[in-house]
C-alpha positions in Angstrom: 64.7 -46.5 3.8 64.2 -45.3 0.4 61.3 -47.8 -0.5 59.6 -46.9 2.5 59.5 -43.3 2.3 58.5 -44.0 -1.3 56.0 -46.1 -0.3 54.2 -43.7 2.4 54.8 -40.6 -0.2 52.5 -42.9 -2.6 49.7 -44.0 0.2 49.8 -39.9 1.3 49.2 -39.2 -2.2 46.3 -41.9 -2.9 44.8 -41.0 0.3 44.6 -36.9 -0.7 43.5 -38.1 -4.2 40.9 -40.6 -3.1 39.5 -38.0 -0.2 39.4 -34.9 -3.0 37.4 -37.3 -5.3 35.3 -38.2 -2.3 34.2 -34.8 -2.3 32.6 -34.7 -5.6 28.7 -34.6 -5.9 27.0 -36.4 -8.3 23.7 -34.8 -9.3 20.8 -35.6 -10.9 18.1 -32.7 -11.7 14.7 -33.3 -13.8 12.5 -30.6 -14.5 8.7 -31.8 -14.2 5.4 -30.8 -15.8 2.3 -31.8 -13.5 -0.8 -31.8 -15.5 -3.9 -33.8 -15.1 -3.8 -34.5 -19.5 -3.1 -37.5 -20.3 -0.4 -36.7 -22.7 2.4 -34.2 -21.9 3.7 -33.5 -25.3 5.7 -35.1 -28.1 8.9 -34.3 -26.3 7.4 -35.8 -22.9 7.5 -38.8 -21.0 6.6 -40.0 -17.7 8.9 -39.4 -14.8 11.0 -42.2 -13.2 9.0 -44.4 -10.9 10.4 -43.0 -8.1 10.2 -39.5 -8.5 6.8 -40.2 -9.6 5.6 -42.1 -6.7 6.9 -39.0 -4.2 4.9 -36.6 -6.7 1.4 -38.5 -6.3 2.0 -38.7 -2.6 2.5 -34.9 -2.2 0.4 -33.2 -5.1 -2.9 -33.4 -6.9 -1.9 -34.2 -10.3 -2.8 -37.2 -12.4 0.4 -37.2 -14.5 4.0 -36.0 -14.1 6.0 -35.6 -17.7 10.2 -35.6 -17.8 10.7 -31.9 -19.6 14.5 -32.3 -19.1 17.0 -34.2 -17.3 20.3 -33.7 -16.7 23.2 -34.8 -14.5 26.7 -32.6 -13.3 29.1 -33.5 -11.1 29.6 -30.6 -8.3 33.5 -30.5 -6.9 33.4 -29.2 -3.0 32.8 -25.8 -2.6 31.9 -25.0 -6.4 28.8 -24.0 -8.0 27.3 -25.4 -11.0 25.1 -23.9 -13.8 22.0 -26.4 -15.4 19.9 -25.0 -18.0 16.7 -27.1 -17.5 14.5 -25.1 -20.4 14.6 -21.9 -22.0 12.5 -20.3 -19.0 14.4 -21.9 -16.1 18.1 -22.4 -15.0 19.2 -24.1 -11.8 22.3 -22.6 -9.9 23.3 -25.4 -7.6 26.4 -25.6 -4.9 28.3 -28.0 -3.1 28.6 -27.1 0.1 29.4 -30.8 1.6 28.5 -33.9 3.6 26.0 -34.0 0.8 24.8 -30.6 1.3 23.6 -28.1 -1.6 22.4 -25.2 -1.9 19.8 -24.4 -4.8 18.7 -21.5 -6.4 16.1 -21.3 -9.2 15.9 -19.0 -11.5 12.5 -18.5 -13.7 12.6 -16.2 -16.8 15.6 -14.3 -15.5 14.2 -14.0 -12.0 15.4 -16.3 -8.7 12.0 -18.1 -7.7 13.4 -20.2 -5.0 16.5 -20.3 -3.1 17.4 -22.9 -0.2 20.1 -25.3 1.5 19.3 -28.9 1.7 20.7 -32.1 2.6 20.2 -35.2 -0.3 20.6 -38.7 0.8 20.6 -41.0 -2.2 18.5 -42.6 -3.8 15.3 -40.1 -2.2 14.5 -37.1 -4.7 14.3 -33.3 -3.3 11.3 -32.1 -4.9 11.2 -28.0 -5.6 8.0 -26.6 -7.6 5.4 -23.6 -8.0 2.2 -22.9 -10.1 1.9 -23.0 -13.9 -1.0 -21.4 -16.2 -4.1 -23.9 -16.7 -4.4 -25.7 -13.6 -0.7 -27.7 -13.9 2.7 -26.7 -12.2 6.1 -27.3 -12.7 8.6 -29.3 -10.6 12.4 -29.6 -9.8 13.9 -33.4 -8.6 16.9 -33.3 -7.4 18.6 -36.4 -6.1 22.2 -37.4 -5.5 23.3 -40.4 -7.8 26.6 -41.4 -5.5 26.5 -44.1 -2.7 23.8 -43.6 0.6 24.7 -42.3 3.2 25.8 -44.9 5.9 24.7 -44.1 9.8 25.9 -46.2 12.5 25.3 -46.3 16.2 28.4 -46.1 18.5 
């Protein structure tokens, strides 16, 4: 009898620990420079081919250049700070079943705020207008597994 309650104690504990893990959100966020140059900087490079394949299919610009990139892991229910340049921070929070909400904050200001939902491996794209005829983007993406949907 011992064993056994021993045994469900450890597949109860397992079970709590695999589920609160579960809840974590791995995050990916790249802050982009749009710019029709053909060179972005000695500190840039070109996006990932992914993110960069969504950006030419939604805006104008010839070239998109990786300012920053960073990556966090967001526990349920907790917010997260990312410091993507000295003129823009994300505030980002898990708010579950891959749902986040995102604020943006540009030179001390909030410049965007909104819920979304990320499915992995797509990219969330967030942006606005820069000086000289470029702008600046936010990727987000989720780096954990894809959502699976079945039909009952």
């Amino acid at each position: 009898m011992r064993n056994v309650l021993k045994l469900l104690f450890s597949v109860i504990f397992l079970g709590a620990v695999a589920a609160a893990g579960a809840a974590d959100l791995k995050l990916e966020a790249t802050l982009v420079w749009g710019t029709n140059d053909d060179t972005g900087g000695p500190d840039c490079k070109p996006v990932d081919a992914q993110l960069a394949a969504k950006l030419h299919g939604m805006f104008k610009w010839k070239n998109y250049f990786e300012i920053t990139n960073k990556t966090a892991a967001l526990p349920l229910n907790k917010s997260r700070s990312l410091t993507m340049s000295d003129r823009c921070t994300l505030e980002v929070r898990n708010l579950g079943a891959s749902r986040i909400e995102v604020k943006c904050i540009g030179r001390g200001k909030q410049v965007h705020q909104g819920a979304y939902t990320l499915d992995p491996p797509a990219w969330l794209v967030l942006g606005g207008d820069a000086t000289n005829n470029t702008a600046w983007f936010i990727g987000l993406r989720s780096t954990g597994p894809s959502k699976v949907i079945t039909k009952n």
